[in-house]
VOGU-3710 file (C-alpha; in Angstrom, 3 decimals, decimal comma):
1> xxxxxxxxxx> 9,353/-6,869/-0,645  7,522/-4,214/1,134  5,026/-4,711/3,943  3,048/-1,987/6,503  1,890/-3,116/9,106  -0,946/-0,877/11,093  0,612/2,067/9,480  -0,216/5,807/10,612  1,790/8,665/8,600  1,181/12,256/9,717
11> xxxxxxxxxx> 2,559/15,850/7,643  2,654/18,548/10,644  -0,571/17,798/12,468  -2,596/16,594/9,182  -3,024/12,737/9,357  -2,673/11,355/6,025  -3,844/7,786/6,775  -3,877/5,106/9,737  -4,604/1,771/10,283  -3,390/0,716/7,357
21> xxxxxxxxxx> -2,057/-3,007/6,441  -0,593/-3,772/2,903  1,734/-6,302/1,356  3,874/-5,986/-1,955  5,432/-8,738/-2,853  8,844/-9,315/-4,287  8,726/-8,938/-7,811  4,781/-7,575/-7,466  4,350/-3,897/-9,259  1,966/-1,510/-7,530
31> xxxxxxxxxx> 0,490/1,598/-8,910  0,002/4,457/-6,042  -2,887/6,904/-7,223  -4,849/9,115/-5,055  -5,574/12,692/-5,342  -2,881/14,960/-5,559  -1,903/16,099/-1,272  -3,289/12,658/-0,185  0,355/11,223/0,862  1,742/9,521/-1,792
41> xxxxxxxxxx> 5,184/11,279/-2,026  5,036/11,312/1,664  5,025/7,512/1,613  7,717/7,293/-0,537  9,892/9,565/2,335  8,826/7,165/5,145  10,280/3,960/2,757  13,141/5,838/2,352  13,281/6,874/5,963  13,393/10,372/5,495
51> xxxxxxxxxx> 9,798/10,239/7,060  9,097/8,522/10,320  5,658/6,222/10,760  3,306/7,935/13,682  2,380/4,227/14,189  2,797/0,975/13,098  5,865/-1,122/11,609  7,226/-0,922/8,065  9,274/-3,474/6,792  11,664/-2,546/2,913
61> xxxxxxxxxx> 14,875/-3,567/1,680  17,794/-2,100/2,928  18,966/1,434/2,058  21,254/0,541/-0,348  18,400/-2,062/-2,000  16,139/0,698/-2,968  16,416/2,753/-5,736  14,420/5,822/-6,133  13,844/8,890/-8,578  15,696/11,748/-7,593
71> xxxxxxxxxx> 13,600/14,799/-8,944  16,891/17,057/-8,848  19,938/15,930/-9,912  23,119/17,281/-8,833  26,263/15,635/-10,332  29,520/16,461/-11,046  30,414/13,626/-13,183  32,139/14,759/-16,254  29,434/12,875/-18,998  26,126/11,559/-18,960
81> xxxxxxxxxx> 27,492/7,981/-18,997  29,048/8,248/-15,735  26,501/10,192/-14,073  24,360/7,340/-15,099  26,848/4,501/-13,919  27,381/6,102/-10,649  23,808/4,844/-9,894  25,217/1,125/-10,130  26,657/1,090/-6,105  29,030/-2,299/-6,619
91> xxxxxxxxxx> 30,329/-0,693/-9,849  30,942/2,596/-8,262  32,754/0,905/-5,165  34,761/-1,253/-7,478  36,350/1,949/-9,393  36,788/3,489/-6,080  38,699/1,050/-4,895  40,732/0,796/-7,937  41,381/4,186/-8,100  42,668/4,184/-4,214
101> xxxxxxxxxx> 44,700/1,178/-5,196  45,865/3,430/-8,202  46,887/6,347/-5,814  48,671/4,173/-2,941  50,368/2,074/-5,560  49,606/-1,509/-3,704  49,880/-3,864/-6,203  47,846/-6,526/-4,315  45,056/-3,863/-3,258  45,377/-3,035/-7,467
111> xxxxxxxxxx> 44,884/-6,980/-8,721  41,939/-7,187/-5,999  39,819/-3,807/-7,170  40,638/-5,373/-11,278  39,246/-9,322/-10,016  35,928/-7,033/-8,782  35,370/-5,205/-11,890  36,087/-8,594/-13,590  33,651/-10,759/-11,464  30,857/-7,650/-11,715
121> xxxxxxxxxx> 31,351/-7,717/-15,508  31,954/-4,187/-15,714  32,146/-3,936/-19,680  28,603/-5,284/-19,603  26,932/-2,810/-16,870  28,338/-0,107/-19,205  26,800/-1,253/-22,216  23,479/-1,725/-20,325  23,758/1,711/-19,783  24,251/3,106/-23,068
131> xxxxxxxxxx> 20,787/0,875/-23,960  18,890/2,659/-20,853  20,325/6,090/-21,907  19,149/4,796/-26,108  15,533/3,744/-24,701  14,919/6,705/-22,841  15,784/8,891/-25,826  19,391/9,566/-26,112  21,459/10,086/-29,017  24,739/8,211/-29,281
141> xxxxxxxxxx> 26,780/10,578/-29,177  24,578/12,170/-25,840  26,097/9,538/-23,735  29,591/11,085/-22,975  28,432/14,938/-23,187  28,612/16,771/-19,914  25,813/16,774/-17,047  25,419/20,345/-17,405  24,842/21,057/-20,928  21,405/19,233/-21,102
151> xxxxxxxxxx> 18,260/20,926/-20,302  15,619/20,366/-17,251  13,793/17,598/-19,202  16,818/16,222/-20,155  18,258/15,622/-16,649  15,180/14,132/-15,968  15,913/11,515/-17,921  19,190/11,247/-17,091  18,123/10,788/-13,741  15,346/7,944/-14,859
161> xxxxxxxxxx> 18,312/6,316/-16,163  20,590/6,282/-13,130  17,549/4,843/-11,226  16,989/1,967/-13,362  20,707/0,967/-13,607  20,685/0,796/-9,732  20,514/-2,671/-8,874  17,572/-2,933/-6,028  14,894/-5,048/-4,841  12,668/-1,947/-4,554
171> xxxxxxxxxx> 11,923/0,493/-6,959  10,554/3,784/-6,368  9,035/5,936/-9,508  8,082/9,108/-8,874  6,066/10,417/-12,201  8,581/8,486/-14,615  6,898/9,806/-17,735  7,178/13,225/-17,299  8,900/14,568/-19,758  9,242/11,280/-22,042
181> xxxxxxxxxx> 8,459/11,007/-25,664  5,934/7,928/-26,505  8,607/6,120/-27,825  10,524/6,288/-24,764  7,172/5,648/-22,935  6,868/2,096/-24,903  10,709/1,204/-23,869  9,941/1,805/-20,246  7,145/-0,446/-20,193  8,374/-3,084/-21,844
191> xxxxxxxxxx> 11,633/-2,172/-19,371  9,331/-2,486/-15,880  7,827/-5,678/-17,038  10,853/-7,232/-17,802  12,891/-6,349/-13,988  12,433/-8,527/-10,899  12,776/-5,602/-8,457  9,097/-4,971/-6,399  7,973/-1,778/-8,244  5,902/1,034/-6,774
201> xxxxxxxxxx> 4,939/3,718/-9,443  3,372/7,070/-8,836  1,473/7,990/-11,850  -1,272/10,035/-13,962  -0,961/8,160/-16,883  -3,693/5,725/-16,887  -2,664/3,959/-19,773  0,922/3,147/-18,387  -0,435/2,071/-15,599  -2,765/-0,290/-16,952
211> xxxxxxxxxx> 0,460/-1,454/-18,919  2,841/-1,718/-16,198  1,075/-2,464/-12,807  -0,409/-5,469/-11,654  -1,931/-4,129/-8,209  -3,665/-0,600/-7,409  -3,199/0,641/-4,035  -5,157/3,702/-3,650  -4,499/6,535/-1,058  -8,257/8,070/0,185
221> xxxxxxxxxx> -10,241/8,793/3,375  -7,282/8,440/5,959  -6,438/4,773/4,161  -4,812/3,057/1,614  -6,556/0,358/-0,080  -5,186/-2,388/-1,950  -7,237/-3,342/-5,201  -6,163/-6,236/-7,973  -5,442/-5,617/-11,245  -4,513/-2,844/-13,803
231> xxxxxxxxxx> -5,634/0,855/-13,439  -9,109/0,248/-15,099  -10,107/-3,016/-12,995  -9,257/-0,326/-9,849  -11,554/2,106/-10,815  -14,456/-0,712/-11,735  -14,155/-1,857/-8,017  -13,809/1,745/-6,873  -16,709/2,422/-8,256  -18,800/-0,882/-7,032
241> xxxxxxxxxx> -17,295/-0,045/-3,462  -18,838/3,064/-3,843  -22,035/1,721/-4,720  -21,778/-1,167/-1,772  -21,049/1,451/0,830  -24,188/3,507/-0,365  -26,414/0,729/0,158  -24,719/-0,164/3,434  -25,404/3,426/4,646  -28,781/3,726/3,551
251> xxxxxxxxxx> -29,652/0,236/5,279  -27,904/1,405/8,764  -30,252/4,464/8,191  -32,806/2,207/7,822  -31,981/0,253/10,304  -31,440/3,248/13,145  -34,380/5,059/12,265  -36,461/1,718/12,965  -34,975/1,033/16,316  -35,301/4,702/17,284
261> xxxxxxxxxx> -38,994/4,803/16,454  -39,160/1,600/18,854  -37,458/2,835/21,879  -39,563/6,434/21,193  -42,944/4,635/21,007  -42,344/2,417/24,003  -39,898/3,467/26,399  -42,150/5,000/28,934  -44,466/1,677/29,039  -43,594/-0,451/31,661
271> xxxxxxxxxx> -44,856/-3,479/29,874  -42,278/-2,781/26,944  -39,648/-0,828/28,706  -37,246/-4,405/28,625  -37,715/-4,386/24,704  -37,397/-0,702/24,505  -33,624/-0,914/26,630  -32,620/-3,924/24,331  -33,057/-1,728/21,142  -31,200/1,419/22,883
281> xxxxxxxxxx> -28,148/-0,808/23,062  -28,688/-2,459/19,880  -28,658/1,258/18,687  -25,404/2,487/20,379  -23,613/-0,996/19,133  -24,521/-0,118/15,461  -21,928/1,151/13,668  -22,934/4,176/11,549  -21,849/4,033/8,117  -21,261/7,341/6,048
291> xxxxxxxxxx> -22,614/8,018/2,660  -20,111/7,486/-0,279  -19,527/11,444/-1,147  -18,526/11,291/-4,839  -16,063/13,742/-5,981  -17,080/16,530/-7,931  -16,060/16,210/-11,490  -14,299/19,145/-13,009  -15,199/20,345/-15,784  -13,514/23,219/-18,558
301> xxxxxxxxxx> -14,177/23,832/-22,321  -12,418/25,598/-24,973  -14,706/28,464/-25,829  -16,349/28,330/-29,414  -13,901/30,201/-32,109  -15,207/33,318/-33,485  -14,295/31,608/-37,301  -13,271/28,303/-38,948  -11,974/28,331/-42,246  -12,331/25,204/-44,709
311> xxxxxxxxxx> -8,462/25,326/-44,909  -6,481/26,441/-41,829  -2,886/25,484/-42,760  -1,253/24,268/-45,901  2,434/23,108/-47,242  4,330/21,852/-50,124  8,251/20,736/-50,149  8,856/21,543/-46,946  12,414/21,716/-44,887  12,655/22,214/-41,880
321> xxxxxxxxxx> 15,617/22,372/-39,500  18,319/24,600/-37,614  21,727/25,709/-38,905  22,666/23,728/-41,582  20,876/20,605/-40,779  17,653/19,860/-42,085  15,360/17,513/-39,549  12,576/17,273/-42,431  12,316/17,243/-46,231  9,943/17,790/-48,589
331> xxxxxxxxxx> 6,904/18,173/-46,369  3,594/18,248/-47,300  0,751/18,807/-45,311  -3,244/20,218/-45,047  -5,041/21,482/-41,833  -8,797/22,165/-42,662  -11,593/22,285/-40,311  -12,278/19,279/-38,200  -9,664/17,525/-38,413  -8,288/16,547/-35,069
341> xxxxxxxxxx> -4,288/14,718/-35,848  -2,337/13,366/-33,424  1,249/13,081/-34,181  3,563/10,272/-33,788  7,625/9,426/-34,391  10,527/8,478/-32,124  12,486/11,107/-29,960  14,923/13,571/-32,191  12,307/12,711/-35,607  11,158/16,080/-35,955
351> xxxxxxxxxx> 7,850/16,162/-34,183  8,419/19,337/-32,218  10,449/20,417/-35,312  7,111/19,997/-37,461  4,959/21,657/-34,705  6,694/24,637/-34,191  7,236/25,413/-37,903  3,421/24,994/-37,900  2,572/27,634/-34,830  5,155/30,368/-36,159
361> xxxxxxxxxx> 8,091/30,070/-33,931  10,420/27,920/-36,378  10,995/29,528/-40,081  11,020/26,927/-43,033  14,501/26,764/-44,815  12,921/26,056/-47,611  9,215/25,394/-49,331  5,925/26,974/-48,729  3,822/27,153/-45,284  0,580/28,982/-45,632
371> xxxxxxxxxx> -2,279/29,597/-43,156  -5,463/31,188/-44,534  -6,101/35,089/-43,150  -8,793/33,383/-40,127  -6,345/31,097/-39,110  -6,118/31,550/-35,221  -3,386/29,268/-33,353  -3,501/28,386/-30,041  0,088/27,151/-28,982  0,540/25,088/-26,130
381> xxxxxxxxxx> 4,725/24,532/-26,245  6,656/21,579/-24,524  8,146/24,105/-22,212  5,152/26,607/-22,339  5,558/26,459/-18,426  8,962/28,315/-18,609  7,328/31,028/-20,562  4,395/32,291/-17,467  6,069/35,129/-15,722  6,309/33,857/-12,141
391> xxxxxxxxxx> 6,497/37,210/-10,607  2,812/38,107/-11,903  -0,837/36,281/-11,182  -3,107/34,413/-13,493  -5,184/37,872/-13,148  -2,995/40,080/-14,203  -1,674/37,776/-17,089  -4,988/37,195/-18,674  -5,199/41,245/-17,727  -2,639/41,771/-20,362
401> xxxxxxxxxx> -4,068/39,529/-23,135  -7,373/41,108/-22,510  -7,041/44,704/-21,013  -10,090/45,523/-22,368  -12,325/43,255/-20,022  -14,198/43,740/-17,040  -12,051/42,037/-13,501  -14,983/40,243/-12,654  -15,218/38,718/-16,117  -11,210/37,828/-16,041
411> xxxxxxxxxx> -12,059/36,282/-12,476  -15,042/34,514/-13,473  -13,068/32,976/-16,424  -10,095/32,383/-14,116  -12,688/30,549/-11,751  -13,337/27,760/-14,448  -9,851/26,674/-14,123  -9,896/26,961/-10,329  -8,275/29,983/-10,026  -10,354/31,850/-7,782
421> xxxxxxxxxx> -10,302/34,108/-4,560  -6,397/34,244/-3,440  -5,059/31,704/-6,255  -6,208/34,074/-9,307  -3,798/36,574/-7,297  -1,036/34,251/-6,116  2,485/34,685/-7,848  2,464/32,125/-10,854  6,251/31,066/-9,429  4,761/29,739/-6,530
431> xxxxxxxxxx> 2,578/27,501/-7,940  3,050/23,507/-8,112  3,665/22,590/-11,944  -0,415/21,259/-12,229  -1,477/24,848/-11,131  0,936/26,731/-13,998  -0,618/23,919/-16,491  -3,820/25,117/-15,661  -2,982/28,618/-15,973  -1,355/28,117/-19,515
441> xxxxxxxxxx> -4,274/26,340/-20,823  -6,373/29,524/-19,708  -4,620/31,811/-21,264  -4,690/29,809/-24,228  -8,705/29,087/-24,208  -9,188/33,223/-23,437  -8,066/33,529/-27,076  -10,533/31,093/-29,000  -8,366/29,568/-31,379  -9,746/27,619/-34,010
451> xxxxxxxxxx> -6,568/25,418/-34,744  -5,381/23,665/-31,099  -1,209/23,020/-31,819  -0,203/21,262/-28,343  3,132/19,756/-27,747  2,789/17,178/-24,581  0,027/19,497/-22,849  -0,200/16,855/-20,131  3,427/16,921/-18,168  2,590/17,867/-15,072
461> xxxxxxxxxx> -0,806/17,548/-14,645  -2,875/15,248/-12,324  -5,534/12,639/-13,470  -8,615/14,737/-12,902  -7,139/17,299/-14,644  -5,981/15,314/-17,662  -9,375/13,668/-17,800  -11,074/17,349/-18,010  -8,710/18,333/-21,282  -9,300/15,105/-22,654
471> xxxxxxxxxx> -12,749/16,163/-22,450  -12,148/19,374/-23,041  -10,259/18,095/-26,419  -13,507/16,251/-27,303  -15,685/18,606/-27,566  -13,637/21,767/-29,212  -14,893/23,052/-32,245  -11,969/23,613/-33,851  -9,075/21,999/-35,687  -6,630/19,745/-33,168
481> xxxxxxxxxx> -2,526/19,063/-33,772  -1,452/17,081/-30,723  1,866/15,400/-29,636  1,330/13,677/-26,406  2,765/10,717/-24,952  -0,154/9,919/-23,311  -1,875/7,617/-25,079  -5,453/7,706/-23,562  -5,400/11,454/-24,525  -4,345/10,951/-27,902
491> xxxxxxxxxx> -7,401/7,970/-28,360  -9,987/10,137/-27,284  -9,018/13,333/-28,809  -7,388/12,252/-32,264  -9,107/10,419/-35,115  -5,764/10,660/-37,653  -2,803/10,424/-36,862  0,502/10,787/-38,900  4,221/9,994/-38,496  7,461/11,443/-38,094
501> xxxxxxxxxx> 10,448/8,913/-39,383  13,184/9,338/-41,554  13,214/12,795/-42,451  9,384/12,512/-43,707  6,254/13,370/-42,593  3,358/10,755/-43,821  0,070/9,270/-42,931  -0,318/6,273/-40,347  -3,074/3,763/-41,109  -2,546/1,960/-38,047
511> xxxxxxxxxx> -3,450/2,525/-34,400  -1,727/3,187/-31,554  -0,929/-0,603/-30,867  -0,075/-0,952/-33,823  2,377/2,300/-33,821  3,992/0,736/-30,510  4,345/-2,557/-32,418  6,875/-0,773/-34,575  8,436/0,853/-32,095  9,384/-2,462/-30,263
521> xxxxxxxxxx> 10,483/-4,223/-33,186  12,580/-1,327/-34,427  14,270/-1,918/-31,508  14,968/-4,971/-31,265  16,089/-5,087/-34,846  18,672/-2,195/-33,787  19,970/-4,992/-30,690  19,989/-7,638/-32,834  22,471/-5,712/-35,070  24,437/-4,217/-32,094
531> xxxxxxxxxx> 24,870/-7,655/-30,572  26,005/-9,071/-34,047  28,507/-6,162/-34,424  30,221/-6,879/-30,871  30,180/-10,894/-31,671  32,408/-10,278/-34,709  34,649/-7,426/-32,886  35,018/-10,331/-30,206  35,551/-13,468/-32,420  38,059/-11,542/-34,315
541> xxxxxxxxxx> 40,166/-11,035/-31,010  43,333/-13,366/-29,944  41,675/-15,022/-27,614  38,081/-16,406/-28,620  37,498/-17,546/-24,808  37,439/-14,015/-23,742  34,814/-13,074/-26,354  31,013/-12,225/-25,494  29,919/-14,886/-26,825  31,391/-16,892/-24,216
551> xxxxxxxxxx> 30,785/-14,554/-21,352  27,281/-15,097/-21,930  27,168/-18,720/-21,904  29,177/-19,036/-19,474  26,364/-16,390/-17,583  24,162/-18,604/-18,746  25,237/-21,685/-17,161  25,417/-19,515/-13,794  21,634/-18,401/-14,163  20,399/-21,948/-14,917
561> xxxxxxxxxx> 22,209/-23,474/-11,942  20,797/-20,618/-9,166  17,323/-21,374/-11,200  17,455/-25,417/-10,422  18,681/-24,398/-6,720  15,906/-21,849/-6,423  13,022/-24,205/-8,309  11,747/-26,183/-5,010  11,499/-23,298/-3,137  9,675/-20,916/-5,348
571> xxxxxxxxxx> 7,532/-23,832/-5,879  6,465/-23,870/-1,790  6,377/-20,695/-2,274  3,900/-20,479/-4,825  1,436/-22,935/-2,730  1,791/-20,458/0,366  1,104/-17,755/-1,993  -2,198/-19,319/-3,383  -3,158/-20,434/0,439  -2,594/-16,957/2,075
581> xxxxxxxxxx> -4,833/-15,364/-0,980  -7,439/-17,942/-0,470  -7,008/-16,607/3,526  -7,280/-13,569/2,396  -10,413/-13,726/1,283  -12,032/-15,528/3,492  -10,843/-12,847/6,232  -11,846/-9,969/3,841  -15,795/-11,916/3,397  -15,790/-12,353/6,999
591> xxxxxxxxxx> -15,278/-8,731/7,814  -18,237/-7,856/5,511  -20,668/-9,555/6,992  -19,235/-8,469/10,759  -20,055/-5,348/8,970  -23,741/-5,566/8,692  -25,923/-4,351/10,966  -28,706/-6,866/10,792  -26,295/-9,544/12,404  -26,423/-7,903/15,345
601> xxxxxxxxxx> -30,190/-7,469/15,541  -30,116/-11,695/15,974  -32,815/-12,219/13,868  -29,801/-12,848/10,784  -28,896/-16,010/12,436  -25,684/-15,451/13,124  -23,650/-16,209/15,919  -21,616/-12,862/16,314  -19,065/-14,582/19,094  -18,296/-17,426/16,752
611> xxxxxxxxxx> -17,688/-15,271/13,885  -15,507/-13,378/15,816  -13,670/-16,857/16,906  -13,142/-17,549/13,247  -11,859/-14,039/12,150  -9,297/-14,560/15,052  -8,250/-17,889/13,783  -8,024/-16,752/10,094  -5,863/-13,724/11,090  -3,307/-15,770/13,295
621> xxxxxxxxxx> -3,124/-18,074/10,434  -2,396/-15,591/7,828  0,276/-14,251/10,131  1,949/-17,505/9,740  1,604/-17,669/6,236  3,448/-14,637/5,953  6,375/-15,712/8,422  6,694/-18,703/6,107  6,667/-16,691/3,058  9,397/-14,152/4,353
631> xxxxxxxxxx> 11,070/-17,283/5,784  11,456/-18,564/2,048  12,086/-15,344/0,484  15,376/-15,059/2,679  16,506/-18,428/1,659  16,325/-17,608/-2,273  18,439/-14,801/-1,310  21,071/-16,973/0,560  21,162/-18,616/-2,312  21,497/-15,667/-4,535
//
């Protein structure tokens, strides 16, 4: 569980947001958006208590009962496997102590640290593992190479992995997807829905969130405000809170601008001077609402291409691979104008194989690839990032593509992708990763390509952002090849899509849901088979009463008798749940109309006092709702 109560979080002497009140509930997942600077990393810091609260209480899990996603991993763990296991704390303090017995040679100290692994089921933690390490990607054989010899992305991962081994009743995700495959993307869904941790998820994929989360709570105007529902029901109510608060503010303005015209027209008449006072103060008590300001969209295109051909890329009996492994066979493919193909298969298929063969930077082993004399790529690489020279601006890069054009036309291009004044001279190495996205993609549009090859474009960048390619996307004129594992991006901007499996490339007549349909069963097909394989290797062993087979049940057993301990109280639980919603509302209605104006006028009937008697009540009975509710929490954990 996580609760804040009259919160106040400050970076240097910038407040990020006050006043604010907000309840997670154990097992609840939460989806933190906001724009990007608003605080959302910084609340992460203050539940980790690297961050101190200016004001207010916050009340998390203990330390070791929260696991987060460390964006740099340091490890010197000699394979992935045990870089991965070392984020499992009562595993990592069982070998520990083993190993100490190990050293010291106490026998006793040596029989105690083996009954630990034993009663933590050790074998099984490891093999839970090696299926976090498979769904986010891994090979098989990836699980016991060294730390070090995997790439940036790679660690990522590795570090996703460690995060969700870690047992914890909080989780904190920082951008999980970055850097994940679609595939992988599916797993970790299905992964997060599955858990029983509280989950609070940082994200600019839309369509994971609207998969994963189950409450919005969104960081804007010095608040945080808690919304129900997915991703899309937040930005409906967004959207009618908008609208609310515009009609509020236009009838305060109303409202004052009456009043004032009163107390101006009468206030030096004696005869009206007592009606003229009583407006005055019925003008300082009303609360002045601002206008909702909406946020300027932003807005780029891909400029027109000079030329389309009818046929832009074409190839028969294709292989493709590296060395003396071949990824693909017998590949055969057709670009032509129009066409706008998204790109699908599981991590390690080929996909990036495929697109780089198609851009220029991978030669075929064997087979033909043409592209027709007009054919004019624009190459957006997984890693494209890595290839901007820090030391030198967005200016003087798109300087060296185009050192033919005017500055002021470089800048005025620059300025469409916000790169303007200071930033379109700013060292590219200093830039967050959003800002060097933005400055690949110009460089890329300065070129007018008419075939778009883009290999997960959106790592990195921010909602806005991916909103304006997706538009962007929409409306090119050209051809479109796009891998992406986001899949609102790929709806919008593909209309065919094909797939990457078993050495082939071929057309998929499905959809998207239907492509993640696959995905899931192919995976459970592969644990059904796993699971089979280790019940033989354990039935065939001396002792049957060791096997997994009768670890499980005997697990089994053990989860059904905390569940019929647990079952009353998750039941009186549930009631206090449904009451302090119900109170909830009623509080949140009752604030509303304390928030109009025209109560306070008395001609609304209302009596202000009384309503302010209620709201009092309402709140100390919420209060001690939520005492019970923490009250009950604590005893399911006594009796976990």
């Amino acid at each position: 569980m996580l609760r804040i109560r009259n919160g106040a979080l400050a970076r240097g002497a910038r407040i990020l947001y006050r006043d604010v009140n907000l309840l997670a509930a154990p097992g609840e997942r939460v989806g933190l958006v906001g724009a990007n600077g608003c605080g959302k990393s910084s609340l992460f810091s203050a539940v980790l208590g690297e961050l101190a609260l200016e004001n207010g209480d916050l009340d998390a899990p203990r330390a070791e009962r929260i696991a987060h996603l460390a964006q740099d991993i340091e490890s010197e763990e000699p394979s992935a496997l045990a870089y991965v296991l070392g984020g499992h704390a009562p595993l990592a303090q069982a070998r520990a102590a083993l190993a100490a017995a190990e050293r010291a040679g106490d026998d006793l100290e040596l029989a105690h640290a083996h009954a630990q692994l034993a009663e933590i089921d050790a074998g099984a933690i490891a093999a839970q593992a090696r299926t976090v390490l498979h769904g986010l990607g891994f090979a098989p054989g990836a699980a016991d190479a060294p730390v070090e010899s995997f790439s940036g992305g790679w660690r990522n991962r590795l570090a996703l992995a460690r995060t969700l081994l870690r047992p914890a009743d909080l989780l904190l995700l920082d951008e999980p997807t970055n850097h994940l495959d679609l595939d992988s993307v599916l797993w970790l869904e299905a992964w997060l829905r599955r858990q029983p941790a509280t989950v609070l998820i940082i994200s600019h994929d839309r369509e994971f969130l609207d998969r994963c989360v189950e409450t919005i709570w969104h960081v804007d105007g010095e608040t945080i405000r808690r919304y129900a529902g997915n991703y899309t029901s937040f930005e409906a109510a967004q959207a009618e809170r908008l609208r609310q608060q515009d009609a509020l503010a236009r009838s305060t303005a109303r409202t004052a601008a009456h009043l004032q015209r009163f107390v101006d027209r009468f206030r030096a008449q004696a005869t009206k001077a007592r009606q003229a006072q009583s407006r005055m103060k019925m003008l300082e008590r009303l609360v002045q609402v601002e206008p909702a300001r909406a946020a300027r969209e932003w807005r780029f295109t891909f400029p027109e291409p000079e030329k389309v051909p009818d046929h832009l890329v074409t190839a028969a009996d294709l292989h493709l691979g590296y060395g003396g492994h071949a990824i693909l066979r017998d590949v055969k493919l057709r670009i032509e104008a129009g066409d706008r193909i998204g790109v699908l298969g599981v991590n390690g298929a080929g996909k990036s194989t495929l697109i780089k063969a198609i851009a220029g930077t991978l030669a075929p082993k064997a087979g033909t690839l043409q592209r027709a004399s007009a054919t004019k790529i624009g190459y957006f690489a997984q890693h494209q990032l890595d290839q901007l020279d820090g030391d030198d601006s967005p200016l003087v890069q798109l300087r060296r593509i185009a050192p033919e054009a005017r500055e002021q036309e470089l800048r005025d291009f620059l300025g469409v992708f916000r790169f303007s004044g200071e930033m379109a001279t700013a060292p590219v190495g200093r830039m967050s990763g959003g800002e060097k996205a933005r400055c690949a993609l110009a460089l890329l549009a300065w070129q007018r390509p008419n075939l778009l090859v883009l290999d997960e474009p959106t790592n990195h960048l921010d909602m806005e952002t991916r909103e304006a390619l997706t538009m962007a996307l929409s409306a090119f004129d050209g051809a479109l090849l796009l891998v992406s594992h986001d899949r609102h991006l790929l709806r919008a901007a593909a209309d065919r899509l094909w797939l990457v499996r078993d050495n082939a490339l071929s057309q998929f007549d499905g959809d998207l849901d239907e492509y993640a349909a696959l995905v899931l069963a192919d995976r459970r097909e592969q644990r059904r088979a796993e699971e089979s394989a280790a019940d033989a290797a354990a039935d065939s062993g001396s002792s049957p009463a060791t096997g997994r087979r009768d670890e499980r049940r005997i697990r089994a057993q053990e989860r059904e008798r905390l569940a019929q301990a647990q079952r009353p109280i998750r039941k009186r639980l549930e009631a206090v749940e449904r009451t302090l919603h119900a109170r909830t509302e009623e509080l949140r209605a009752l604030d509303e109309t304390l928030a109009d104006p025209a109560i306070y006028s008395g001609t609304a009937g209302h009596d202000v006092p009384e309503l302010l008697k209620q709201r009092a009540q309402i709140a100390a009975a919420i209060e001690a709702l939520e005492a019970e509710w923490l009250a009950g929490q604590e005893e399911l954990e006594r009796i976990a």
